[in-house]
Backbone as ProteinMPNN parsed JSONL, in Angstrom:
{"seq_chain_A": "XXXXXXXXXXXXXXXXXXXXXXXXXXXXXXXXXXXXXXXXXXXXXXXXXXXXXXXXXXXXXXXXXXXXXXXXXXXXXXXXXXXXXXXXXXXXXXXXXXXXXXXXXXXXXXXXXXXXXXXXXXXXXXXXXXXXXXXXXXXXXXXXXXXXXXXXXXXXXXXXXXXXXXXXX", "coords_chain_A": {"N_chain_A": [[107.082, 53.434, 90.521], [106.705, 54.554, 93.986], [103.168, 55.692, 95.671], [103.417, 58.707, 97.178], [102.09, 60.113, 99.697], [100.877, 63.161, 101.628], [100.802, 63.973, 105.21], [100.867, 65.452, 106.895], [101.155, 68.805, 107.162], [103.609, 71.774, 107.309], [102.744, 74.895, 108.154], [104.701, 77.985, 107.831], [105.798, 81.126, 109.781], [106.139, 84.215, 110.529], [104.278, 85.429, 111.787], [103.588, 88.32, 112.628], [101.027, 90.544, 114.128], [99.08, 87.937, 113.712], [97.379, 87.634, 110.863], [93.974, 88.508, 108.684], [94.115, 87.085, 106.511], [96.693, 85.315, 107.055], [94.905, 83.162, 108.322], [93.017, 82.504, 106.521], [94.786, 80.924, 104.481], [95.895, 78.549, 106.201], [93.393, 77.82, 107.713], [92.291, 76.16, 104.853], [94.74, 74.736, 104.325], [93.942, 72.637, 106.247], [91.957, 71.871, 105.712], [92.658, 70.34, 103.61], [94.859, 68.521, 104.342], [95.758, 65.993, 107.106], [97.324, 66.828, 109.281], [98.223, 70.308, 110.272], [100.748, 71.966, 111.32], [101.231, 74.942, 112.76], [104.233, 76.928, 112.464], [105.535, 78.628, 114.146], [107.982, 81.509, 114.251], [110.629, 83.751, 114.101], [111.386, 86.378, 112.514], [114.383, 87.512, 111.569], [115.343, 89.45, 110.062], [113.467, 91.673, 110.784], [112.132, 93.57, 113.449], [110.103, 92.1, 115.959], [106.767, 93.198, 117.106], [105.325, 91.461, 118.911], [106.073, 89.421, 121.304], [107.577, 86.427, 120.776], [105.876, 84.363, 122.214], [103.963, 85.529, 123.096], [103.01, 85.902, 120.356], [102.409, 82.92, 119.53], [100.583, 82.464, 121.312], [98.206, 83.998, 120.61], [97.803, 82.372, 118.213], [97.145, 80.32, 118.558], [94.771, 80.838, 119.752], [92.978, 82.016, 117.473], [92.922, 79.805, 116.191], [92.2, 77.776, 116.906], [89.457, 76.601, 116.089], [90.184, 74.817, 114.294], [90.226, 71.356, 114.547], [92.698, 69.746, 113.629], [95.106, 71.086, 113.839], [98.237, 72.689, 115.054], [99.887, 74.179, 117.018], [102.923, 75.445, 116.884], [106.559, 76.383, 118.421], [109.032, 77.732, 116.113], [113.117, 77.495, 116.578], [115.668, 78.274, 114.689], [116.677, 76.661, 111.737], [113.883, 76.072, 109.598], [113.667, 73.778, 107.763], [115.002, 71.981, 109.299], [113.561, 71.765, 111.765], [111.285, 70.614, 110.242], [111.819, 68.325, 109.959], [112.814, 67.004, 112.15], [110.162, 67.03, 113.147], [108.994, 65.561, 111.54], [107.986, 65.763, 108.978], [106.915, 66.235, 105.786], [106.936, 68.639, 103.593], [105.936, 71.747, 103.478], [103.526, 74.451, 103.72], [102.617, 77.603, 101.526], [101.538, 80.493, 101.726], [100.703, 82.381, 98.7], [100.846, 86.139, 97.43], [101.244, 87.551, 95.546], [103.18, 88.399, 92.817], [105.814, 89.3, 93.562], [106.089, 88.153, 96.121], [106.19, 85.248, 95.14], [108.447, 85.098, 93.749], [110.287, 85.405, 96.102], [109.493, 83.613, 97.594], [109.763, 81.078, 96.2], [112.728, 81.097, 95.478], [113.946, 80.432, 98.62], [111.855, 78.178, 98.794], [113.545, 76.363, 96.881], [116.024, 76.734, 98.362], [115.403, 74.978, 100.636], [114.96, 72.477, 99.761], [117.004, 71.577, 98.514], [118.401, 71.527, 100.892], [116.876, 69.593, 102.485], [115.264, 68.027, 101.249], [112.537, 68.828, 101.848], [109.21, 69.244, 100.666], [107.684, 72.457, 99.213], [104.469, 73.643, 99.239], [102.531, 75.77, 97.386], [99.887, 78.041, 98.083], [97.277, 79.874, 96.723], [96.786, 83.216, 97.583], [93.479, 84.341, 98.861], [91.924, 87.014, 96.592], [91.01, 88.67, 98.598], [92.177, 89.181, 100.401], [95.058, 89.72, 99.361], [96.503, 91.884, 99.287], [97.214, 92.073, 101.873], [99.56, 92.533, 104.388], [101.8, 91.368, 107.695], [103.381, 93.248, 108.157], [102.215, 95.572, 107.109], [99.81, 95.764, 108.117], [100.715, 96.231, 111.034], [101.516, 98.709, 110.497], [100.306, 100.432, 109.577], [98.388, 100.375, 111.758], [99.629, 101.672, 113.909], [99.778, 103.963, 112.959], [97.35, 104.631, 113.485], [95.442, 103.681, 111.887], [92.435, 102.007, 111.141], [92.056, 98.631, 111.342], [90.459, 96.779, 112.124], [88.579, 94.861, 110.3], [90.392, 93.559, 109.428], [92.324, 91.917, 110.651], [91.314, 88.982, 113.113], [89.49, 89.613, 115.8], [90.363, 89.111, 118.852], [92.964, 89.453, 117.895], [93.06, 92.467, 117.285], [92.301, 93.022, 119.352], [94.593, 93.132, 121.217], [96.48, 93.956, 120.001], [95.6, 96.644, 119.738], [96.079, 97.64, 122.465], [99.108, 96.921, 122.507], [99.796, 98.949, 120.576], [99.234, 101.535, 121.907], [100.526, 101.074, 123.994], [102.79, 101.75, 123.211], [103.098, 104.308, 121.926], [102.273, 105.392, 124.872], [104.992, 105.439, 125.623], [106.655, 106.929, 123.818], [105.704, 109.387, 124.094]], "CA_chain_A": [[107.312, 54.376, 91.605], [105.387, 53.908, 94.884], [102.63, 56.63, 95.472], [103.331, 59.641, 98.272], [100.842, 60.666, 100.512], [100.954, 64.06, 102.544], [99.358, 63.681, 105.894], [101.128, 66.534, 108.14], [102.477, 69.653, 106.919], [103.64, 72.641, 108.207], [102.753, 76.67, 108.043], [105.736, 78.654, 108.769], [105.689, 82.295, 109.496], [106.254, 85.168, 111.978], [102.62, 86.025, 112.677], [103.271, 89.438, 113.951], [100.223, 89.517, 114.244], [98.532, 86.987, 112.686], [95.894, 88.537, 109.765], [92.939, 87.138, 108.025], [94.47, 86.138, 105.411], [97.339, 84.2, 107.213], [93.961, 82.677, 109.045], [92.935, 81.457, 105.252], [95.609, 79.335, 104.053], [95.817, 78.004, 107.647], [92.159, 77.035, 107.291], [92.218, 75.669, 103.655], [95.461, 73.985, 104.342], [93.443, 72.264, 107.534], [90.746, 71.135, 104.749], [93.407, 69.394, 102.722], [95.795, 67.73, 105.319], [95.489, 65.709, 107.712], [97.63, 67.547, 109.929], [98.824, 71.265, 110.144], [101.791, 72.735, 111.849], [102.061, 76.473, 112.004], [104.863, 77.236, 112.78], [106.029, 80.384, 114.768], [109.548, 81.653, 114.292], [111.33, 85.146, 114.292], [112.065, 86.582, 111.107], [115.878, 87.744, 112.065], [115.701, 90.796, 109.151], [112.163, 92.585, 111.319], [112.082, 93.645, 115.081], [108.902, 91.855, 116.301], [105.83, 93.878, 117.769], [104.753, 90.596, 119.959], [107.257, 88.412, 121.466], [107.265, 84.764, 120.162], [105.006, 83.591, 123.176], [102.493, 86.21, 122.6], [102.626, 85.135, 118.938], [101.975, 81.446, 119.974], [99.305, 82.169, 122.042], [97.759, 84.443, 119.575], [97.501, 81.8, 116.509], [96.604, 78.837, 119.073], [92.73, 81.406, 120.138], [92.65, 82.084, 116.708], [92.756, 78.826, 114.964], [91.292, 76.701, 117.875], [88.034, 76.028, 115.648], [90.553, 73.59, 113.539], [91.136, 70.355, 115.979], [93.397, 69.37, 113.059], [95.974, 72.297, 114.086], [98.582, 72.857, 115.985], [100.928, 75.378, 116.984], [104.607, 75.293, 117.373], [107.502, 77.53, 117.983], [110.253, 77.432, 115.319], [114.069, 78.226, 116.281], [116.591, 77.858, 113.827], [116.334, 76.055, 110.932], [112.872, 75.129, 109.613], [113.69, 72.317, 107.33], [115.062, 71.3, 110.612], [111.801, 71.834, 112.595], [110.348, 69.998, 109.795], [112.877, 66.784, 109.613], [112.29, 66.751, 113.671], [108.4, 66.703, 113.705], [108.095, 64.257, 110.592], [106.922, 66.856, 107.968], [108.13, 66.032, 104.525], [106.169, 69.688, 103.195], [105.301, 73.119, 103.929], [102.745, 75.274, 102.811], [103.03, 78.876, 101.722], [100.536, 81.725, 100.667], [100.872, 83.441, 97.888], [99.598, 86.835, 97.305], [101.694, 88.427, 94.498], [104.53, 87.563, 92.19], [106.775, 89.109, 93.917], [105.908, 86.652, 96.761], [106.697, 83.693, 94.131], [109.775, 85.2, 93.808], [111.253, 85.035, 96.821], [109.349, 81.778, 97.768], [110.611, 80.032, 94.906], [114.33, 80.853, 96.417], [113.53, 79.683, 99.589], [111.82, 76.52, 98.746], [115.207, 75.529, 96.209], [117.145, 76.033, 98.936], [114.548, 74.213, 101.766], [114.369, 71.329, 99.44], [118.534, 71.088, 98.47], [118.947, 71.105, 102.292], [116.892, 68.25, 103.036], [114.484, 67.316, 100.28], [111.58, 69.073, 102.286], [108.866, 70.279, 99.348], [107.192, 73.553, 99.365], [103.327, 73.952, 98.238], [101.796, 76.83, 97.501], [98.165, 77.828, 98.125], [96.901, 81.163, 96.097], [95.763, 83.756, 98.647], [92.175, 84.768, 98.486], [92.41, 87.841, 96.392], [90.144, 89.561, 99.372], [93.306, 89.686, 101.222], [96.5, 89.712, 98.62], [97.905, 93.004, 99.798], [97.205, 91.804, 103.177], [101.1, 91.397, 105.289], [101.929, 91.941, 108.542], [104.362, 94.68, 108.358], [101.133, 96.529, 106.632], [99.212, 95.849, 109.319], [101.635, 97.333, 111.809], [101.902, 100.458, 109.98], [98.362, 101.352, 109.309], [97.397, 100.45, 113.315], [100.628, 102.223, 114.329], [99.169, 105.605, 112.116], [96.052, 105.301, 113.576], [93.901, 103.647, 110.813], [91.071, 100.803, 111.089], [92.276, 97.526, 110.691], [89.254, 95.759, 112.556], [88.541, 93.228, 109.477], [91.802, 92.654, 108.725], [92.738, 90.777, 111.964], [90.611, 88.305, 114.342], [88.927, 89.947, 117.338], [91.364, 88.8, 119.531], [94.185, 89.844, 117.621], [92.662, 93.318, 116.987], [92.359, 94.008, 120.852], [96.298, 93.059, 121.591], [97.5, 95.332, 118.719], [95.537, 98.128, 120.08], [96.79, 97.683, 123.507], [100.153, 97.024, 122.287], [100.307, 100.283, 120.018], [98.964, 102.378, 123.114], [101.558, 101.25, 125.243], [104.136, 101.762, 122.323], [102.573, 105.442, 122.218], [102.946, 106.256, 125.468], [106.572, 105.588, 125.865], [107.277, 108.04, 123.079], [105.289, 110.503, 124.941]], "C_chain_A": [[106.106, 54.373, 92.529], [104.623, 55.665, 94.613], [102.969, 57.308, 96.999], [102.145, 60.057, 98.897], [101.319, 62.218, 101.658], [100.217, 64.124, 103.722], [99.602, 65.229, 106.565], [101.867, 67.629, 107.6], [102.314, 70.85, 107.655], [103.9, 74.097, 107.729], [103.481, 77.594, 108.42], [105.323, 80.273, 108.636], [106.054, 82.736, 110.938], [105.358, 85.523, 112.678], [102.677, 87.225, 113.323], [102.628, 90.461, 113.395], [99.56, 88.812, 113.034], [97.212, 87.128, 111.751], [94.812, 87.475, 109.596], [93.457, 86.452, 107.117], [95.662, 84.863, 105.769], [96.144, 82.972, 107.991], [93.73, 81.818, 107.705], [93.596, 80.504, 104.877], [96.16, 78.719, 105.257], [94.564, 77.03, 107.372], [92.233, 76.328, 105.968], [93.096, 74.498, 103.588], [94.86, 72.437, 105.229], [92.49, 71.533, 106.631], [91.427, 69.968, 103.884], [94.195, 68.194, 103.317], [95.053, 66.875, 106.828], [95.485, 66.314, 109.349], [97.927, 68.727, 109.441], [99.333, 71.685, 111.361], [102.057, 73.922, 112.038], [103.216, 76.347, 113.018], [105.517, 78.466, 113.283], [107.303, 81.003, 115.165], [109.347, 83.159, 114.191], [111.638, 85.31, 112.84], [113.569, 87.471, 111.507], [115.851, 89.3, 110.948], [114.337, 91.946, 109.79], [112.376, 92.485, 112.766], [110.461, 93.112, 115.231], [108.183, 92.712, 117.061], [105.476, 93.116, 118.948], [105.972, 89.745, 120.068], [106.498, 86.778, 121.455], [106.468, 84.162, 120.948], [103.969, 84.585, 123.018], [102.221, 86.322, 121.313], [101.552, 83.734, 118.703], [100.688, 81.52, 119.934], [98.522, 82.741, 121.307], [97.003, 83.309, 118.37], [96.924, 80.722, 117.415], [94.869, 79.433, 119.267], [92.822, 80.948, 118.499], [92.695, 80.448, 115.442], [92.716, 77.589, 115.789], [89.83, 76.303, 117.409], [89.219, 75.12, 114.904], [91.119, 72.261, 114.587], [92.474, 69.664, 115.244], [94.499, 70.315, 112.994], [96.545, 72.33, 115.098], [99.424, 74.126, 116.109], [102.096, 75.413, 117.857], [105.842, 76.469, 117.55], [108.643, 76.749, 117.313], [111.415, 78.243, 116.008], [114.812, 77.869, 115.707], [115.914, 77.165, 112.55], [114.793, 75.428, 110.415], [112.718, 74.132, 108.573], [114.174, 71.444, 108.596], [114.258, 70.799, 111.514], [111.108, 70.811, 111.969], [110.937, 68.249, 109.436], [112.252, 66.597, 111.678], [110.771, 66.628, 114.029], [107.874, 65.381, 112.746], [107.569, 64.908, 109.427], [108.112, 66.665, 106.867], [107.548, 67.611, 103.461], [105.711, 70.52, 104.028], [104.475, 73.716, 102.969], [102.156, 76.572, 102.709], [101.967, 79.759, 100.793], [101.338, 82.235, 100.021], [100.531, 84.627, 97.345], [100.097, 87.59, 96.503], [102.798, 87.711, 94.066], [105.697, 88.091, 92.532], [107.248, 88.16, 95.167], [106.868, 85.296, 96.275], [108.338, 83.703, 94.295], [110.965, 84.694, 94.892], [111.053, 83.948, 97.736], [109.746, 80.993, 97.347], [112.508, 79.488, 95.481], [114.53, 80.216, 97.536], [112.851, 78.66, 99.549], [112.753, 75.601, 97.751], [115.816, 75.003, 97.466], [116.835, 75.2, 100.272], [115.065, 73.106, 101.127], [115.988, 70.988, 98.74], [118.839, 70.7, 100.01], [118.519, 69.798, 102.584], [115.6, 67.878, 102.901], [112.725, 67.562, 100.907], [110.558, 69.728, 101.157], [107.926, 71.548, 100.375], [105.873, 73.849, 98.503], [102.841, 75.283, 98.121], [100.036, 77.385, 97.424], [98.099, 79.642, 97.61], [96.319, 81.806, 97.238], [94.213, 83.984, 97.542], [92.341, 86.339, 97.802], [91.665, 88.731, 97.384], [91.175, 90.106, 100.281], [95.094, 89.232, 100.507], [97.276, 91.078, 98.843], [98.179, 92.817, 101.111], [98.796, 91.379, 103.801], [101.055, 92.164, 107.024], [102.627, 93.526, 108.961], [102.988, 95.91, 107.991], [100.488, 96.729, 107.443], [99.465, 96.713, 110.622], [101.786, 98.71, 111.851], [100.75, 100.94, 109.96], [97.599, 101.515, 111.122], [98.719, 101.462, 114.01], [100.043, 103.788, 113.724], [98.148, 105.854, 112.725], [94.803, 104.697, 112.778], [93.582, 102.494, 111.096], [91.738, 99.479, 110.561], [91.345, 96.28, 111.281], [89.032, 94.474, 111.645], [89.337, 92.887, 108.562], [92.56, 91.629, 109.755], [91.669, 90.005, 112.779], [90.401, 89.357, 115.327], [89.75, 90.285, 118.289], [92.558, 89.338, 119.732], [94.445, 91.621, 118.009], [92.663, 94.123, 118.48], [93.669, 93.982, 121.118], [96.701, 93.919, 120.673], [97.069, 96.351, 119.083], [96.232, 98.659, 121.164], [98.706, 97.88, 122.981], [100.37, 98.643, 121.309], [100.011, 101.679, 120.82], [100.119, 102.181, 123.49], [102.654, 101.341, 124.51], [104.124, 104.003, 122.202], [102.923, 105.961, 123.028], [104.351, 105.897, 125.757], [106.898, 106.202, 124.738], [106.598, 109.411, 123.852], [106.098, 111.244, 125.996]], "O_chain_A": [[104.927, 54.255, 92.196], [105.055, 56.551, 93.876], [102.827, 56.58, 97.981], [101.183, 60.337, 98.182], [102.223, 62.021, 102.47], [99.009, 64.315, 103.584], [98.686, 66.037, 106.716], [103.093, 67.546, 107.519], [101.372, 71.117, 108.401], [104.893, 74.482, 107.112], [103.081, 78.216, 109.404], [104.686, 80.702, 107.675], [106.211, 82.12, 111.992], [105.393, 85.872, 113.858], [102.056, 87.42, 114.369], [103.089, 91.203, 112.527], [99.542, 89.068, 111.83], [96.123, 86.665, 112.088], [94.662, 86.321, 109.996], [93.245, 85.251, 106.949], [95.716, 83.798, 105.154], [96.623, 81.858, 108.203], [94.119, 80.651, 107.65], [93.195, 79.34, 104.875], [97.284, 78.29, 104.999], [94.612, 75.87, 106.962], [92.22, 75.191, 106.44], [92.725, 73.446, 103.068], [95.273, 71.324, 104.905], [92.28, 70.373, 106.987], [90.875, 68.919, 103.55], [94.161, 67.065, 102.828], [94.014, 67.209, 107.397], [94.609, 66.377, 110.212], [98.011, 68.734, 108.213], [98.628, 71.8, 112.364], [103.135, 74.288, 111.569], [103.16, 75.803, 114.121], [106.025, 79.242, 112.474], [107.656, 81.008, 116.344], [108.258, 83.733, 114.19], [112.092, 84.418, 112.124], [113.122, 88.562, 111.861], [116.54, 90.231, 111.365], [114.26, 93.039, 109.23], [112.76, 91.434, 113.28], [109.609, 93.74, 114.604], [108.901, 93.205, 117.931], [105.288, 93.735, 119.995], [106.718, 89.429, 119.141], [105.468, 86.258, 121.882], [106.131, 83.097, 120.431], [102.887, 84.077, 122.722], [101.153, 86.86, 121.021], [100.505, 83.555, 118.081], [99.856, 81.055, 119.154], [97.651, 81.905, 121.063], [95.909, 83.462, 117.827], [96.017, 80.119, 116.841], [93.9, 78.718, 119.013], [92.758, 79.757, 118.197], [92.512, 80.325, 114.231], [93.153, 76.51, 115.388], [89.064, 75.75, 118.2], [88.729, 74.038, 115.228], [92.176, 72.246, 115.218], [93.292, 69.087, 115.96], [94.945, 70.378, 111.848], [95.945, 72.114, 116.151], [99.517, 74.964, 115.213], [102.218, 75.411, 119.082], [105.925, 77.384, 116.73], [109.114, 75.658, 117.632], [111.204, 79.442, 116.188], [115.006, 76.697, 116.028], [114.69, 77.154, 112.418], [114.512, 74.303, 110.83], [111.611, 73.603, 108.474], [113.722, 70.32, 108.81], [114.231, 69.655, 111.969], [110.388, 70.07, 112.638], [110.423, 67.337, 108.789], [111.25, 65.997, 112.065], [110.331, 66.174, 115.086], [106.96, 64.574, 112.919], [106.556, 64.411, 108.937], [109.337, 66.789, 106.859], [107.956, 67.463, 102.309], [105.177, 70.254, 105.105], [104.572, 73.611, 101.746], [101.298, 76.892, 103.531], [101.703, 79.699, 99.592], [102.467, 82.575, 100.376], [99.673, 84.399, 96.492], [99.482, 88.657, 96.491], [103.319, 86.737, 94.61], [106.709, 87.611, 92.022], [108.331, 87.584, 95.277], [107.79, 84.66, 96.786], [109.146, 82.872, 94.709], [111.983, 84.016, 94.756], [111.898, 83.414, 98.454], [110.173, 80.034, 97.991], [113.139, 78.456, 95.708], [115.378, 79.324, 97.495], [113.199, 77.894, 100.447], [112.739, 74.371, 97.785], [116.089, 73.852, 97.808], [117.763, 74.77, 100.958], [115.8, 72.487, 101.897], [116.038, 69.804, 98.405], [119.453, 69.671, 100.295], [119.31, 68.905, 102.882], [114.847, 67.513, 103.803], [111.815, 66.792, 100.6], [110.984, 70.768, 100.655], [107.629, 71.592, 101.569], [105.964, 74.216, 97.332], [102.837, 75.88, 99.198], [99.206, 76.949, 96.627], [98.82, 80.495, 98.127], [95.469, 81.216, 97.904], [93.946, 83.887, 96.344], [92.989, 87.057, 98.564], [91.664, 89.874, 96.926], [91.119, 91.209, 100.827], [96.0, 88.618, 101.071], [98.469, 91.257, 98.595], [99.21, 93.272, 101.604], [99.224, 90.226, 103.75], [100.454, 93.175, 107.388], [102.393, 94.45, 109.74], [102.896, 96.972, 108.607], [100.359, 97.907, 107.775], [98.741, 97.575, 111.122], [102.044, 99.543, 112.719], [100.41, 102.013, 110.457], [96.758, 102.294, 111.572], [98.226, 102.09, 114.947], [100.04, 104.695, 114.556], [97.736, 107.014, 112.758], [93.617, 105.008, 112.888], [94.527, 101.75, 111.361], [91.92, 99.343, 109.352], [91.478, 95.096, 110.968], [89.219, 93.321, 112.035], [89.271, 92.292, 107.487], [93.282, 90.686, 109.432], [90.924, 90.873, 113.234], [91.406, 90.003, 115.622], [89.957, 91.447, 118.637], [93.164, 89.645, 120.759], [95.387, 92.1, 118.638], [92.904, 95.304, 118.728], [94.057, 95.132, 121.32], [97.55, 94.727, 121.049], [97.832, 97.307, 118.948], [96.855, 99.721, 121.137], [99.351, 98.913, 123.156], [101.321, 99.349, 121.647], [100.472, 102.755, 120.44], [100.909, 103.116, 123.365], [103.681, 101.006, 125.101], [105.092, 104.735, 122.408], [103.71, 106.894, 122.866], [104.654, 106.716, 126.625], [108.049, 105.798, 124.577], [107.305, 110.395, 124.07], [105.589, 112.172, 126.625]]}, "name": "protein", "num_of_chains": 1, "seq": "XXXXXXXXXXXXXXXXXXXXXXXXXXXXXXXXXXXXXXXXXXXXXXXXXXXXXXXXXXXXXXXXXXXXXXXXXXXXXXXXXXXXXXXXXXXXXXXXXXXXXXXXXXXXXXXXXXXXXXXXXXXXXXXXXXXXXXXXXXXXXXXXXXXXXXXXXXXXXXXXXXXXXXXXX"}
């Protein structure tokens, strides 16, 4: 059996917004591969905070120190996305077992569709409760999430939860 090589794979997610910890296995992945892909899709079961182009642009500041990175928008299908760019693998944080869980389901049925595999990279446990939706909620309340997001990110989420503010006002 010949030997496989991985050169290009690809980071899928919603990024809204994009944390430190999705910043980690971004970076780490970027150490291993030749290429990386994130990928920036809609999760269809969450109303997004940033619309998919102020997602984009978001993860492209923030992960412009890797020249081995790119950033894509996903619609539809991303074994699709990943049969159309050349990507025979994706690669997915993990930051709890219930994570596993419903990664595990989703890379069966990635890899019945069209033999795409699914790696997994352990989060850092510095940021394993770390998700977006958490994020959302805690800057939406009011509370400190400064070194849980990029700089960058951290000023657009404030702005954006101001101007979410005053239109309930």
């Amino acid at each position: 059996m010949g030997e496989s090589v991985i050169r290009r794979v690809v980071c899928p997610g919603s990024y809204d917004p994009v944390t430190n910890g999705h910043l980690d296995i971004i970076g780490r992945a970027a150490t291993i591969f030749d290429e990386v892909i994130v990928a920036v899709g809609e999760n269809v079961g969450k109303r997004a905070l940033f619309t998919a182009e102020e997602r984009i642009t978001m993860v492209r500041k923030v992960t412009g120190e890797y020249p081995n990175v790119r950033v894509e928008a996903v619609d539809g299908l991303l074994v699709d996305f990943c049969l159309q760019h050349g990507v025979g693998a994706m690669v997915k944080g993990l930051r709890a077992v219930s994570d596993y869980e419903y990664e595990l389901e989703m890379s069966q049925m990635n890899h019945r569709l069209s033999s795409v595999e699914t790696l997994f990279i352990a989060s850092d446990p510095e940021y394993s409760y770390l998700s977006s939706s958490l994020i959302k909620e805690v800057a939406e309340l009011g509370g400190d999430v400064s070194v849980l997001v990029p700089g960058h990110v951290l000023a657009q989420l404030t702005t954006r939860m101001a101007e979410r503010r005053a239109n309930f006002d």
